[in-house]
C-alpha positions as CSV (number, residue, x, y, z in Angstrom):
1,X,37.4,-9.4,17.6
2,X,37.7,-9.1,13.7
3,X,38.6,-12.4,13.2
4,X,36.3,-14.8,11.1
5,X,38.0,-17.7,9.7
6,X,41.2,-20.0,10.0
7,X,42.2,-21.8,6.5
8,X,45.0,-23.8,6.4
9,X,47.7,-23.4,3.8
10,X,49.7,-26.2,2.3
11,X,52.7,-24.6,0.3
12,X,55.1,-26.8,-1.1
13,X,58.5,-27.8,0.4
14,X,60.8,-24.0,0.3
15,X,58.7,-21.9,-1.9
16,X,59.5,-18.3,-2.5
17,X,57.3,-15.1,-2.4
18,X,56.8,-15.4,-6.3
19,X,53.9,-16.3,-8.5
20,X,53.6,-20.1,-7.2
21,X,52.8,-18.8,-3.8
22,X,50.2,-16.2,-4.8
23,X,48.2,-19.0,-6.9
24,X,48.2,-21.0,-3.3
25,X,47.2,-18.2,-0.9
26,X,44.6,-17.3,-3.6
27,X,43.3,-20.6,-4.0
28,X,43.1,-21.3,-0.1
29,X,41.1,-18.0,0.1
30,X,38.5,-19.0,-3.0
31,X,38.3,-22.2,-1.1
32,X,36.9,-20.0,1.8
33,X,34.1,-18.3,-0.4
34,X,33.5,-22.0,-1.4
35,X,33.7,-21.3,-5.5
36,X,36.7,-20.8,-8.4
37,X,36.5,-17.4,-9.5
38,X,37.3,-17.3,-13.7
39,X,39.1,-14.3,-14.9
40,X,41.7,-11.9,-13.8
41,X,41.9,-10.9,-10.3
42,X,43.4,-8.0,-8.6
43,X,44.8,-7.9,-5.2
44,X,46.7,-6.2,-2.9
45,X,49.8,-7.6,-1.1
46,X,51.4,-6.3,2.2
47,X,54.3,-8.0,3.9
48,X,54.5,-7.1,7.4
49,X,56.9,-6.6,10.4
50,X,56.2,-6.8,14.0
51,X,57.1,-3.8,15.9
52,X,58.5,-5.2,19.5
53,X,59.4,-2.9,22.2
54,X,61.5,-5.8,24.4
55,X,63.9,-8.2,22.2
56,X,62.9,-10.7,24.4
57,X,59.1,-10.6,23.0
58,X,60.0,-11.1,19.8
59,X,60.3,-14.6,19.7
60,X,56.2,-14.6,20.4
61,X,55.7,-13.1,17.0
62,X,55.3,-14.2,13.9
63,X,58.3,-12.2,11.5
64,X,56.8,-13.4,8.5
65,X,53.1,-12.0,8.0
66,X,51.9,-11.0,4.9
67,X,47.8,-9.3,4.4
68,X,45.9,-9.7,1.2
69,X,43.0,-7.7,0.3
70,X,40.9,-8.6,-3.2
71,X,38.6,-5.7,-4.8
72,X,35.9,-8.5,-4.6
73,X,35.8,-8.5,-1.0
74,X,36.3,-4.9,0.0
75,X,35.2,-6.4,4.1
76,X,37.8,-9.0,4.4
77,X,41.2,-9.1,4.4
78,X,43.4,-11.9,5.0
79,X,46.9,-12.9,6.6
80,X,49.3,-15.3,5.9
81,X,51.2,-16.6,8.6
82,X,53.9,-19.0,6.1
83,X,55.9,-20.3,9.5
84,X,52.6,-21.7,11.1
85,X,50.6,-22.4,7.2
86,X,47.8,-20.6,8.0
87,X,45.3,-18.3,6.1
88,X,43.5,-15.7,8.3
89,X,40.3,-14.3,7.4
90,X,39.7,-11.0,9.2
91,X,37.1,-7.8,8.7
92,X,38.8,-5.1,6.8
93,X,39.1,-3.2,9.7
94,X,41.9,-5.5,11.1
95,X,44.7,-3.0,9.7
96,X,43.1,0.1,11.6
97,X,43.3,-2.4,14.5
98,X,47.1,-3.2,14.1
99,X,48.3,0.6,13.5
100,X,46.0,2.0,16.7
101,X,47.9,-1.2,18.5
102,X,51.4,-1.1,16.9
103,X,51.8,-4.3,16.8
104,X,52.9,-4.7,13.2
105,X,54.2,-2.0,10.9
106,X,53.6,-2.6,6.8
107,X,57.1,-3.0,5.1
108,X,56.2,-3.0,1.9
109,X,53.0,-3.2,-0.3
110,X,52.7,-5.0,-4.1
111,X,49.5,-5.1,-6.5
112,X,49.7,-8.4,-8.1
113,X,47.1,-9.7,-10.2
114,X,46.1,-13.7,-10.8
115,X,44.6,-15.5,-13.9
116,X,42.1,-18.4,-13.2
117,X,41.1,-20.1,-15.8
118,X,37.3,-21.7,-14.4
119,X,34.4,-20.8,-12.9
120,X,31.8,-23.0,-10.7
121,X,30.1,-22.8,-7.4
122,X,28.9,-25.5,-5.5
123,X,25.4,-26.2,-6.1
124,X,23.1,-25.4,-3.3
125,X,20.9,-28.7,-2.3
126,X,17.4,-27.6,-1.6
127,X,15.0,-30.2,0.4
């Protein structure tokens, strides 16, 4: 399984799909790579709907998944599952995964970009 890493996002209280909650996703993901990036970043935005077969399945689902994908990390790509907080960290090859499956069909797809204003990396203690 493609799956690498489970972050946990805390939005605040009834945030929107707008600029606020792109700086969160993107700062749980840099919190992943354990650094700040500085500069401009590009990314790719995909919201997500489940395809179910049986109405009654649909409840197992989660209806509001979105996938990132940064330029900087051409091998990951992440989810956000909002209803649950959660940041997924998957291989790339998760999408090819969900379209051979048809378990979720992309809706809609935005290229946003974020400004961060720092740079630093935790230093690496050496014995």
């Amino acid at each position: 399984m493609p799956v690498k890493w489970l972050l946990y996002l805390q939005p605040n209280a009834e945030i929107t799909v707008n600029t606020q909650i792109l700086t969160e996703i993107s700062q749980c993901i840099e919190s992943s790579i354990n650094g700040i990036k500085g500069g401009r970043s590009k990314a790719i935005l995909v919201f997500y709907k489940p395809i179910t077969r049986d109405q009654t399945s649909q409840n197992g689902y989660p209806r509001d998944l979105m996938g990132v994908s940064l330029p900087e990390q051409p091998n990951k790509y992440y989810f956000v599952i909002r209803t649950n907080k959660i940041v997924l960290e998957a291989d790339s090859n998760i999408q090819s995964i969900m379209e051979k499956a048809q378990s979720y069909k992309a809706r809609a797809a935005l290229m946003f970009e974020v400004w961060f204003s720092c740079f630093s990396l935790p230093k690496l203690h050496s014995k």
